[in-house]
C-alpha positions in Angstrom: -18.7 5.1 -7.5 -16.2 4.4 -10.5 -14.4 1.3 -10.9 -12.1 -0.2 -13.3 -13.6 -1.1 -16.2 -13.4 -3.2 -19.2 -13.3 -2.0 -22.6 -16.8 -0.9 -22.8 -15.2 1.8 -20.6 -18.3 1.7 -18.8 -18.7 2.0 -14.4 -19.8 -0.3 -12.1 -20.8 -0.7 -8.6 -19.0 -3.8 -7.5 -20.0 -5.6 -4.7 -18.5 -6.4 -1.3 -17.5 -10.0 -0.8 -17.7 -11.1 2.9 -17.1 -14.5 4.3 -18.2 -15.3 8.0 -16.9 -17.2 11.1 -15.7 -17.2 14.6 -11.9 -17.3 15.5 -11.2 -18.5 19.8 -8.4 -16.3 20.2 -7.1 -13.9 23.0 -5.9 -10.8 22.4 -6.0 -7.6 23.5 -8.9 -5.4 24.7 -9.3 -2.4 22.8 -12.2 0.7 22.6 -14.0 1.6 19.1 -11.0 2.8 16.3 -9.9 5.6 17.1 -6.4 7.8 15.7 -4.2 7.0 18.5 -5.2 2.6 17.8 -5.1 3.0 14.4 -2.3 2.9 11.5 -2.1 4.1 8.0 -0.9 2.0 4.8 1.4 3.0 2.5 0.1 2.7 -0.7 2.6 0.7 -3.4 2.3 -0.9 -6.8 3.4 -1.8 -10.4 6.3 -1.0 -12.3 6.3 2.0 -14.4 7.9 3.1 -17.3 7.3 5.8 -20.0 4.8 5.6 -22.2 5.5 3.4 -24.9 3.1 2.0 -28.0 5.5 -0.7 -29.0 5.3 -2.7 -25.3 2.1 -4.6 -24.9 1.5 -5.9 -21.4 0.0 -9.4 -22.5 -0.3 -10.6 -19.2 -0.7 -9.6 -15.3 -1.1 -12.2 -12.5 -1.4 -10.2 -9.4 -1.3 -11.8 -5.7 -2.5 -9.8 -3.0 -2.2 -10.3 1.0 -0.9 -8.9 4.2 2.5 -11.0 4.4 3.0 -10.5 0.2 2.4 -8.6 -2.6 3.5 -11.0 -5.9 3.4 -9.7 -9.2 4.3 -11.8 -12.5 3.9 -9.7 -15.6 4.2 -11.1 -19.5 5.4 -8.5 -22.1 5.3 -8.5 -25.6 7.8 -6.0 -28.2 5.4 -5.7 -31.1 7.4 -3.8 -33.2 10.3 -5.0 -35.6 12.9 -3.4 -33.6 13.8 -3.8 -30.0 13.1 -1.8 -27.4 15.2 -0.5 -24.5 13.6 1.8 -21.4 13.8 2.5 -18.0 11.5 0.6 -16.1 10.9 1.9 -12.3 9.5 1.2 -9.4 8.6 4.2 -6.9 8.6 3.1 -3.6 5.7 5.0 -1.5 7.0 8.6 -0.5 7.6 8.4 3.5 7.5 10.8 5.9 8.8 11.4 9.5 6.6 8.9 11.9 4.2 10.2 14.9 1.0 9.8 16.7 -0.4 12.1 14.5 0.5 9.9 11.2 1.3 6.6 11.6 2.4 4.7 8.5 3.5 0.9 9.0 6.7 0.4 7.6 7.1 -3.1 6.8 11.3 -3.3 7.4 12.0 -0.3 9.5 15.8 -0.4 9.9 16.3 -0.4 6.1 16.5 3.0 4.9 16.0 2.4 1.2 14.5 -0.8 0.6 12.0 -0.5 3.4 9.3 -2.8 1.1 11.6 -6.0 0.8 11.3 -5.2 -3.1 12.7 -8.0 -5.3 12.5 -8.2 -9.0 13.5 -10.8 -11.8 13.2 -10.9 -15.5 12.9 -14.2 -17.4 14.0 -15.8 -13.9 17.3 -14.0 -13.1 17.6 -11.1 -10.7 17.9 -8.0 -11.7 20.7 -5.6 -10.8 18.2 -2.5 -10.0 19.4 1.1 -9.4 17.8 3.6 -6.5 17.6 6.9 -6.3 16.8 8.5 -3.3 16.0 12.2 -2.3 14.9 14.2 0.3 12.1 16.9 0.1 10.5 19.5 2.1 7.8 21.8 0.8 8.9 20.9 -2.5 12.6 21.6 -2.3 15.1 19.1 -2.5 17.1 19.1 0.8 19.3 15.7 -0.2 22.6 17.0 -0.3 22.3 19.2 2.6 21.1 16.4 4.6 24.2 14.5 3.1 26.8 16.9 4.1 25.7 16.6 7.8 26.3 13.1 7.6 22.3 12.0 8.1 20.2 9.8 6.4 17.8 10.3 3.5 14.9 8.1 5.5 13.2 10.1 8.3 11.9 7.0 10.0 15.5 5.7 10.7 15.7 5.0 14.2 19.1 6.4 14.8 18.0 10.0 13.4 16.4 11.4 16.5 19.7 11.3 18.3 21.4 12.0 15.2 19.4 15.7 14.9 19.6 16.2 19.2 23.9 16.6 18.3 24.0 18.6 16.2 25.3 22.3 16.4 22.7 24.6 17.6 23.0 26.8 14.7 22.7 23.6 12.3 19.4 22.5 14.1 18.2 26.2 13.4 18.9 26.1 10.0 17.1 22.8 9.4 14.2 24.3 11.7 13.7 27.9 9.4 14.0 25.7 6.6 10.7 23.6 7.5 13.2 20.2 7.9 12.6 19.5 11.5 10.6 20.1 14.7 13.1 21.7 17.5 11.1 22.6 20.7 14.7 24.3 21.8 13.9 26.4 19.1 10.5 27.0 18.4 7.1 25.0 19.7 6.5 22.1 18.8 4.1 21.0 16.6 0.9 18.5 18.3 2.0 15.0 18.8 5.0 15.5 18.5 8.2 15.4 21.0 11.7 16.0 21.3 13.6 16.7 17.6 11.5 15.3 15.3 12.6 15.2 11.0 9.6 16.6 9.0 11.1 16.1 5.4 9.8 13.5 2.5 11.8 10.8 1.3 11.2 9.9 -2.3 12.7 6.3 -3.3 12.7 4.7 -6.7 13.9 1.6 -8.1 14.9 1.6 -11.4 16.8 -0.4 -14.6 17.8 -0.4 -18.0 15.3 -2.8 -19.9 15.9 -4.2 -23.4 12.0 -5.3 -24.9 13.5 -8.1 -28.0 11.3 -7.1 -31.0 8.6 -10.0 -31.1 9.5 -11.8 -28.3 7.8 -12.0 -24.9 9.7 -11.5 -21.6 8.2 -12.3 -17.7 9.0 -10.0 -15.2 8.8 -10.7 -11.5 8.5 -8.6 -8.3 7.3 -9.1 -5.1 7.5 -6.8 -1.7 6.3 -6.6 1.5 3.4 -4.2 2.1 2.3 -1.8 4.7 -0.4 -2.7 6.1 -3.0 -0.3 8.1 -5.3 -1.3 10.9 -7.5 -0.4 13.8 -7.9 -2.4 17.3 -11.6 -2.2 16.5 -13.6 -2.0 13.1 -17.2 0.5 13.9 -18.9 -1.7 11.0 -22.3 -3.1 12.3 -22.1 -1.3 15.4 -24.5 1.1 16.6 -21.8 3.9 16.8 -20.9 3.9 13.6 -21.3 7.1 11.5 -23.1 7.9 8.1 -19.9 9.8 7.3 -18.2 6.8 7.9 -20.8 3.9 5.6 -20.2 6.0 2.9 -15.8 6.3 3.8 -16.1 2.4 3.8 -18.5 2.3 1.1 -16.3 4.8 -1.4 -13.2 2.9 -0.5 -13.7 -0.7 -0.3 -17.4 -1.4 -1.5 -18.5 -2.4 2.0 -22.5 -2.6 1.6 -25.4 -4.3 3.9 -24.3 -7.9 3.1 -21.0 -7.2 4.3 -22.3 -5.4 7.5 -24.6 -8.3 8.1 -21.6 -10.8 7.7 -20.3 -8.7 10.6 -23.5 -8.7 12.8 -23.9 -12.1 12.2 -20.8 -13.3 13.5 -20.6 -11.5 16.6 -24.4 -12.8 17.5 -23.2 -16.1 17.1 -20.2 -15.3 19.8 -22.7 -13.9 21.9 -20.8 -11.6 23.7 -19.3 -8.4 23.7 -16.0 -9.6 24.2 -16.2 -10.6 20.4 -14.9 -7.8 18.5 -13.5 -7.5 14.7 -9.8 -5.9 14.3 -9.2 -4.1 10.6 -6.1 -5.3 8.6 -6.1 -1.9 5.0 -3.7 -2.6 2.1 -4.0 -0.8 -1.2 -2.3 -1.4 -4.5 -1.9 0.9 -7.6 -3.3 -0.6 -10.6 -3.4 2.5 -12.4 0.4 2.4 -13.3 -1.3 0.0 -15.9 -2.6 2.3 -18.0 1.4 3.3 -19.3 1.5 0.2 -21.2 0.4 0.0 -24.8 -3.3 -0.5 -24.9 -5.5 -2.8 -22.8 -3.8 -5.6 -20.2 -5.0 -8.5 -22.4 -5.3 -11.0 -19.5 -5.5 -9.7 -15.6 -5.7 -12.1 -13.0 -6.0 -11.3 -9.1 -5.9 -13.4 -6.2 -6.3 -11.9 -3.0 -5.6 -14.3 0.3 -7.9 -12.9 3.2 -5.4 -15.0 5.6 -7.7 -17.3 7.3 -11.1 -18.8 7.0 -12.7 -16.8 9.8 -11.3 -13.1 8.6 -14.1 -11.2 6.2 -12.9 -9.1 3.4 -14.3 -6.6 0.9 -13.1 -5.3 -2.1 -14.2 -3.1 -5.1 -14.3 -5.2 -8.1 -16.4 -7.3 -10.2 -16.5 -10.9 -11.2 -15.0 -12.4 -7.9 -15.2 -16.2 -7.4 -14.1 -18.3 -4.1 -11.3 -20.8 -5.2 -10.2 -21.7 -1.7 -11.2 -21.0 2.0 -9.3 -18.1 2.4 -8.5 -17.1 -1.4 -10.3 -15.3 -4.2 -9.8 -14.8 -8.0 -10.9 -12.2 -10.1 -10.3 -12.9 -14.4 -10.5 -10.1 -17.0 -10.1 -9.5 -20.8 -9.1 -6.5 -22.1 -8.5 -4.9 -18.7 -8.1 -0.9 -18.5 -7.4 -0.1 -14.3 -8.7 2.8 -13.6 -8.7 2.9 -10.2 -6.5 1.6 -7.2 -7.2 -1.7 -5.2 -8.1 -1.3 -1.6 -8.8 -3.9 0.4 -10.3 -4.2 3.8 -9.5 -7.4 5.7 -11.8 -8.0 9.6 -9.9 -10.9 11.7 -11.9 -11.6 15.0 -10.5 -11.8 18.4 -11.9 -12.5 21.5 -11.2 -9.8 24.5 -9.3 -10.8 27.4 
């Protein structure tokens, strides 16, 4: 498995780091994970701007949980002249919700910002732009959507209702046109009921930014994420699949210390009420990569939330520097791949 590297350019394997320990507390009982207990992440990141050879990321300090994402960046204008580009932020692409994919939207009712994003530079909020568009199978549907008065964001809660009044001639337009499920119209497709939106909504965050020549600026964001789970984590348990060691393996370097973290704690509980629920997050490091040459210094924290909760992670070089907290350093840091994170918090059956 690849990782990111350093500037040997060289793989590695990174190990899992696991942390074990028992937490009393009720909640609710819940079968091995399965799709209808389970939820998908949306998968955000850094900011993102052309690439440019005269902008030198100096600095990234990156903190990771499941509450906040924090990001405080140090860039440096090496050339004589300044520089001004867009910088952007794309907000994860979102899709209509269902049983069949369930993506956690960290605000629901906002139909733009649906991240909390926030940015500053040199300590001052920033007046950001969005763009937002509508898609489906590749065509951009915005200003139809926009002439029948609906929103852009097919997870808004009012859009259901907003589709069921509509002329019936409208909702069959929107249905040959791929933009909507209409059983009055045509089946329906599995796990899915009533009027149901089936466009993408693509949502970017953007602003003018002036790089002074020689001079180093800090740029802040921090968001919310969306975080993915299942009731029940299969790791350690005699049910669990080769298919799915090498899924958890691939994705967030879980290996046989990690597993025996696992067994361990649930033969201390001694009982099968003791079971492990599974908190995913994933951020893009890549968008790294569009600055000019390596990120001199990276740091990354990532907060597993409490002492008792086990994580593991694909990286090397990770150090404990508090009970629930733990630091990765690098030099010369080239991402080339994405963080994903895997966090187990215990519970106790009712």
């Amino acid at each position: 498995m690849k990782g990111s590297s350093s500037r040997t350019g060289r793989a590695h394997r990174y190990p899992s780091l696991a942390v074990a320990g028992v937490l009393f507390t009720c909640l609710w009982a819940a079968p091995p994970a399965a799709a209808n207990d389970s939820s998908a992440y949306l998968a955000a990141g850094g900011l993102v701007l052309a690439r440019n050879d005269a902008i030198e990321m100096r600095s990234e300090d990156l903190y990771v949980s499941t509450a906040e994402i924090r990001v405080t960046y140090h860039f440096l204008n090496r050339s004589k002249e300044d520089v001004t580009t867009l910088v952007a932020f794309p907000l994860p692409d979102i899709r209509a919700p269902s049983d069949e994919d369930n993506f956690v939207i960290p605000v629901p009712g906002a139909d733009r910002n649906f991240l909390a994003f926030e940015t500053k530079v040199d300590g001052r909020p920033v007046a950001m732009q969005v763009e937002q568009r509508a898609e489906t199978l590749g065509v951009d549907r915005t200003a139809l959507l926009e002439s029948l008065g609906l929103p852009l964001a097919p997870h808004d809660p009012a859009l259901p209702e907003l589709l069921a009044n509509l002329p019936e001639e409208t909702r069959r337009e929107l249905y040959e046109n791929g933009m909507i499920d209409d059983p009055n119209i045509g089946p329906a497709r599995p796990y899915s009921s009533g009027i149901q939106p089936r466009w993408t909504a693509r949502t970017t965050y953007y602003w003018k930014q002036t790089f002074p020549a020689g001079r180093e600026i800090v740029i802040e964001h921090r968001y919310q994420p969306s975080v993915g789970g299942s009731a029940q984590t299969s790791i350690g348990e005699s049910f669990e699949s080769t298919e799915e060691q090498r899924r958890y393996a691939e994705r967030f370097c879980v290996d046989d210390g990690f597993v025996r973290a696992v067994q361990k704690a649930r033969a201390r509980a001694g009982s099968d009420n003791f079971i492990f629920s599974e908190a995913r997050l994933e951020y893009v490091l890549t968008t790294g990569a569009n600055w000019s040459g390596f990120i001199r210094h990276f740091t990354l924290t990532v907060d597993k939330g409490a002492p008792e909760n086990l994580t593991s992670f694909c990286m090397d070089g990770v150090k404990k520097i508090a009970p629930t907290q733990f630091r990765v350093e690098k030099t010369d840091f080239w991402p080339e791949r994405n963080l994903q994170i895997l966090i187990l918090e215990p519970h106790w059956l009712q």
